[in-house]
C-alpha positions, 0 to 999 in steps of 0.5 A, spaced: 513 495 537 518 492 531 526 497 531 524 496 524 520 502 521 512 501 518 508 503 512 501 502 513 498 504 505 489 506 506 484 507 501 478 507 501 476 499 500 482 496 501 482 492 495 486 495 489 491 501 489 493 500 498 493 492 496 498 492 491 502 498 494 503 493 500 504 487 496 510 492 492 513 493 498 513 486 502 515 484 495 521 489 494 523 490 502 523 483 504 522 483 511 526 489 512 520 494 513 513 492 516 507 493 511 500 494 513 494 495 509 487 497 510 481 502 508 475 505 510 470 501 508 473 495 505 470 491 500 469 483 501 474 482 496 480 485 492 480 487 486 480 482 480 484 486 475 489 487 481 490 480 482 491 478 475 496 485 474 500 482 480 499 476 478 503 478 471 509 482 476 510 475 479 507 478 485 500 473 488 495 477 491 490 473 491 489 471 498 489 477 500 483 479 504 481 487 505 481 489 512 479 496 516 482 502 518 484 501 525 486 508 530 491 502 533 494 500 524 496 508 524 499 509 532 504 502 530 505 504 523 511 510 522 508 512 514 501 513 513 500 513 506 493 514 503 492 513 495 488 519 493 482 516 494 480 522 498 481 518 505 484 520 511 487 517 517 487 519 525 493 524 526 498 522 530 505 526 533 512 523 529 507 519 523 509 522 517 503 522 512 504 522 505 498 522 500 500 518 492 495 520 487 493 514 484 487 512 479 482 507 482 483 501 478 475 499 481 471 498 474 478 499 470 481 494 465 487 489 466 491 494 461 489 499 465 490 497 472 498 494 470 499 502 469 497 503 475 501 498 478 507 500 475 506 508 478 504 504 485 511 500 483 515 507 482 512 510 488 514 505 493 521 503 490 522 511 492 520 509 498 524 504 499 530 509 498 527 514 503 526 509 509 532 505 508 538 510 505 543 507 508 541 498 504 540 504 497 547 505 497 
């Protein structure tokens, strides 16, 4: 296990909401926190709409692959976090789990899932802050 802390993101299909949360989080905390995603019952493919929102941020999912919840994903993650999908992840002593209530961008439009996206944004941005306060000053 890394010294770094770990976030693992879950929804239910792994294919939108957890993705671009992961993506956020790579992309704003580099290699300083390790980020996992997957679901329940992953898709085949991630959501196009959250692709091209990324892609609109600067940010390429698009190679992406939905993976499935694993106990060993939560046991080496230190924040679970679900996405308001009604998903629950296997409880594990000294995890921190949190729950972001976030629209499912499935069967959404572009304009919507970009609003999506920047909630997601705001949410790990203070994140990022709780995790790492000591870089946030």
């Amino acid at each position: 296990m890394s010294d770094k802390p770990s976030v693992l993101f879950v929804c239910v299909h792994n294919a939108g909401r957890s993705q671009m949360a992961a993506a956020w989080l790579a992309h704003l905390a580099g290699d300083r926190i390790e980020v996992r995603s997957a679901g329940s019952n992953p898709s085949d493919t991630i959501n196009p709409a959250a692709v091209e929102a990324m892609a609109e941020a600067g940010i390429d999912i698009s190679a992406e692959t939905p993976k499935i919840l694993t106990v060993d994903a939560v046991k080496e993650s230190d924040v679970c976090i679900t996405m308001g999908c009604g998903d629950t992840c296997p409880v594990f002593p000294g995890k921190r789990y949190l729950d972001w209530q976030l629209d499912d961008p499935s069967g959404q439009d572009v304009a919507a899932v970009r609003r999506i996206r920047d909630d997601i944004k705001f949410l790990v941005e203070g994140l990022i802050k709780e995790i790492l306060p000591e870089e946030s000053k």
